[in-house]
PAVEXNU-951787 format. One line per 8 residues: their letters; for each residue z, y, x of C-alpha. Coordinates in nm, 4 decimals. Layout:
! PAVEXNU-951787
a) Z,Y,X  ...
END
This chain:
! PAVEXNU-951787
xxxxxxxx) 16.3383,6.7337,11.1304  16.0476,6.8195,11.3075  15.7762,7.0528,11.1652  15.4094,7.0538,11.2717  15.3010,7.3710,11.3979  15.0152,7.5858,11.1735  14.7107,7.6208,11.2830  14.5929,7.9511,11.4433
xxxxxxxx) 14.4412,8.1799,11.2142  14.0398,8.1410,11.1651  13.8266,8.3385,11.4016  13.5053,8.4892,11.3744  13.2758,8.2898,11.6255  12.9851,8.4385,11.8296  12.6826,8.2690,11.9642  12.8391,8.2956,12.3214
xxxxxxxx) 13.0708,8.0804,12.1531  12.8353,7.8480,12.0776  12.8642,7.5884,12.3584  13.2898,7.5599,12.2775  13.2385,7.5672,11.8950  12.9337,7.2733,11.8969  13.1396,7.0708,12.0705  13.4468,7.0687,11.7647
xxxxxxxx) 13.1850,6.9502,11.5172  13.0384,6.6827,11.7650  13.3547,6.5291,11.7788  13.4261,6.5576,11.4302  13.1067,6.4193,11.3064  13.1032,6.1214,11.5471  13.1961,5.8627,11.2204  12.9918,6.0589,10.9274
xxxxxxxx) 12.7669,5.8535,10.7682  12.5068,6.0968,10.7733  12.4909,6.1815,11.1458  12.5226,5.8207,11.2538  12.2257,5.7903,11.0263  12.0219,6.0534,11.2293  12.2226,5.9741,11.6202  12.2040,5.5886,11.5675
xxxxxxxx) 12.2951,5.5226,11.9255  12.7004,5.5556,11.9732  12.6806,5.5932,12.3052  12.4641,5.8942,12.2870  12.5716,6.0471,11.9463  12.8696,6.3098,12.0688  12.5968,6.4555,12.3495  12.3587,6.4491,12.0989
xxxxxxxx) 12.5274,6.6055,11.8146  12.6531,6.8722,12.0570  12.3120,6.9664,12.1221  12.2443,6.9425,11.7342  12.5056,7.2161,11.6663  12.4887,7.4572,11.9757  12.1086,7.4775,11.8596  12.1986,7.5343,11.5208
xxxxxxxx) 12.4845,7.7947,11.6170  12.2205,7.9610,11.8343  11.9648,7.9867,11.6797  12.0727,7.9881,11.3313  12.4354,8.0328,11.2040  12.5279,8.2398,11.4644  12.2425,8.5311,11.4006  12.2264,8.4210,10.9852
xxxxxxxx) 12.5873,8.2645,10.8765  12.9059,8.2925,10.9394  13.0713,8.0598,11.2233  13.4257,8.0403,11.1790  13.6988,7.8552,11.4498  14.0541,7.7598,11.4588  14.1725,7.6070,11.8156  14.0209,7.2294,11.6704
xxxxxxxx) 13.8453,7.3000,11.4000  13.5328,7.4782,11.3084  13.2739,7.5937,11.0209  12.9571,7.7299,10.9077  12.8868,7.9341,10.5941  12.5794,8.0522,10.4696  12.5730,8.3834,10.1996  12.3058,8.4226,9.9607
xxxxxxxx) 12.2041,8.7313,10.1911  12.1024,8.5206,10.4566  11.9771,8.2275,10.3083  11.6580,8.2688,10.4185  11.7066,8.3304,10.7325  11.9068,8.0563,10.7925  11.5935,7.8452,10.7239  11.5304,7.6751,11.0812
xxxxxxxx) 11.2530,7.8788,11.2224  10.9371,7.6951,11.4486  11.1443,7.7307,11.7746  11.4622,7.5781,11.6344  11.2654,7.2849,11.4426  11.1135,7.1901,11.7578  11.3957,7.2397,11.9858  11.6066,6.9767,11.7266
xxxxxxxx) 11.3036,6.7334,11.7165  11.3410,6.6818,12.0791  11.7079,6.6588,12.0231  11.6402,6.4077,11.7337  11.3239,6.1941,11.9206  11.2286,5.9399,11.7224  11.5214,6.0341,11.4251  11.3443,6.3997,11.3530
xxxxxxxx) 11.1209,6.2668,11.0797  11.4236,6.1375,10.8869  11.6114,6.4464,10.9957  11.3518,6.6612,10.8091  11.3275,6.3895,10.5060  11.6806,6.4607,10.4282  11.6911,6.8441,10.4648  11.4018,6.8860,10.2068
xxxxxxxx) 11.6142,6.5972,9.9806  11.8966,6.7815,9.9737  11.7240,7.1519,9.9296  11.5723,6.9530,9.6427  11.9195,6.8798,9.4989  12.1007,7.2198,9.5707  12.1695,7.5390,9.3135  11.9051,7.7931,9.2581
xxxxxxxx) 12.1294,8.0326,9.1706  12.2685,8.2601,9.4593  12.6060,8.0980,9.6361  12.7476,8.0943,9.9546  12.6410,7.7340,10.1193  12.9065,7.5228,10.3635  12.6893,7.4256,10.5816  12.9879,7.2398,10.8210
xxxxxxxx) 13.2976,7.1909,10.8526  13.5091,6.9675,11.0701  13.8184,6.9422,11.2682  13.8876,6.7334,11.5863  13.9958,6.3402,11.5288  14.3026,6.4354,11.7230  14.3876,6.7076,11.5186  14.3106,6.5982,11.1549
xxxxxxxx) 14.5771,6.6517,10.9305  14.7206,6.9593,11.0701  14.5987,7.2132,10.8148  14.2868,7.3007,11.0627  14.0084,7.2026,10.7797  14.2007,7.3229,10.5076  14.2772,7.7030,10.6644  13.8621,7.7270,10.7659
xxxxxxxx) 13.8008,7.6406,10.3661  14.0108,7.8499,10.2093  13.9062,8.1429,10.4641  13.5267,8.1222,10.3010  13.6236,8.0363,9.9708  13.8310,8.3040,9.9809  13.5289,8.5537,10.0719  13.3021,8.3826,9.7801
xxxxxxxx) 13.5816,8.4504,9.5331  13.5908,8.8107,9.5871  13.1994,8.8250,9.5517  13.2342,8.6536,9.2546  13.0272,8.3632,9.3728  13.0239,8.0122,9.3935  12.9977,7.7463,9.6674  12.7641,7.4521,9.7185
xxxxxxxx) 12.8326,7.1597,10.0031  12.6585,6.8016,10.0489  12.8851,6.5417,10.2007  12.7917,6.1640,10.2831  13.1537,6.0221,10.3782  13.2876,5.8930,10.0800  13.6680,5.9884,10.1915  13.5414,6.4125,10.1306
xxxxxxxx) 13.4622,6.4115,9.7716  13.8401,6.3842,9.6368  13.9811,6.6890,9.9117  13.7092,6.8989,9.8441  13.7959,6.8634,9.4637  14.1611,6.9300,9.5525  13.9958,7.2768,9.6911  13.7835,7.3073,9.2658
xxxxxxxx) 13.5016,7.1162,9.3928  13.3428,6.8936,9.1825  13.0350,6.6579,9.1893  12.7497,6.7825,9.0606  12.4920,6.5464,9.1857  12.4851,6.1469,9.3936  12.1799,6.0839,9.5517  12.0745,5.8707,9.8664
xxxxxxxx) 11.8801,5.9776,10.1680  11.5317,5.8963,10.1703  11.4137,5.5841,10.4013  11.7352,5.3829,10.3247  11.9937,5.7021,10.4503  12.3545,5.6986,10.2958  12.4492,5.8101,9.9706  12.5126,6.2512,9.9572
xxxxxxxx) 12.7595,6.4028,9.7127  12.6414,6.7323,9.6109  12.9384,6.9695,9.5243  13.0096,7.2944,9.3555  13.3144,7.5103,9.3211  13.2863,7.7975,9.0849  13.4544,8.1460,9.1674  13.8286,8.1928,9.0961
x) 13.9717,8.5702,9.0402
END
């Protein structure tokens, strides 16, 4: 019997990483509700969500969060420490609006919707998290989760994710998630499931 190999152990990624570690999420977002809601244009979505995360590596996770990669997967936390500055500053607003064109209004609509809809009590945030289509299923995903939920259990903290693909809400609650809020995207956007998982010891 053959056995599929594990995946590497997660790795700390740095915003020279940033070109190689926006590209895993580009992929892996190319069929998520949400992002085809914002890069309507299939042709054009992967460049354009690679943009969307090397940006938002650059300019925010990488210098605010923590960007963790396997070999095809990758992910971006957010602590309560740096939840401010992981607000998108001017620079980084504008640079993704000319990513976004015409889709940066609706871009903006649904980050204030969901801020709207998140804890106000202090918890680490997973931002992203997504593994290559031709590596799904290999344990990639699930060794990037329990690497952060591992570092919110030993601050005694708990975690907060939005997802729109209607396949994420049952693993994430194989992980202690559970739904704490459905709502849908303003202008006729897809349906988010806001998520919490409290500490474990």
């Amino acid at each position: 019997m053959t056995r599929m190999p594990l995946p590497d152990a997660p790795k700390t990624a740095t915003i020279d990483d940033a070109r190689t570690v926006g590209h895993t999420p580009a992929s892996a977002f190319g069929d998520d509700p949400m992002t085809r809601w914002f890069f309507p244009d299939g042709a054009s979505r992967e460049t354009g969500l690679g943009r969307h995360f090397t940006t938002l590596i650059t300019r925010q996770y990488g210098l605010h969060g923590v960007c963790k990669q396997t070999e095809s997967a990758a992910a971006f936390w957010v602590s309560p420490e740096g939840a401010d500055k992981a607000v998108p500053d001017a620079k980084t607003t504008q640079g993704l609006v000319e990513i976004l064109g015409d889709r940066a209004p609706a871009f903006q609509e649904a980050v204030m919707a969901a801020a709207e809809h998140g804890p106000a009590e202090p918890h680490w945030y997973l931002a992203a998290i997504g593994a290559d289509p031709a590596a799904r299923g290999q344990g990639h995903g699930s060794a990037l989760l329990r690497s952060g939920l591992a570092k919110a259990d030993a601050a005694g903290l708990p975690v907060h994710l939005e997802s729109s693909k209607p396949d994420n809400p049952p693993m994430y609650e194989h992980f202690g998630f559970v739904i704490r809020d459905e709502f849908s995207l303003p202008g006729g956007g897809p349906v988010l499931w806001s998520m919490k998982r409290e500490p474990r010891a």
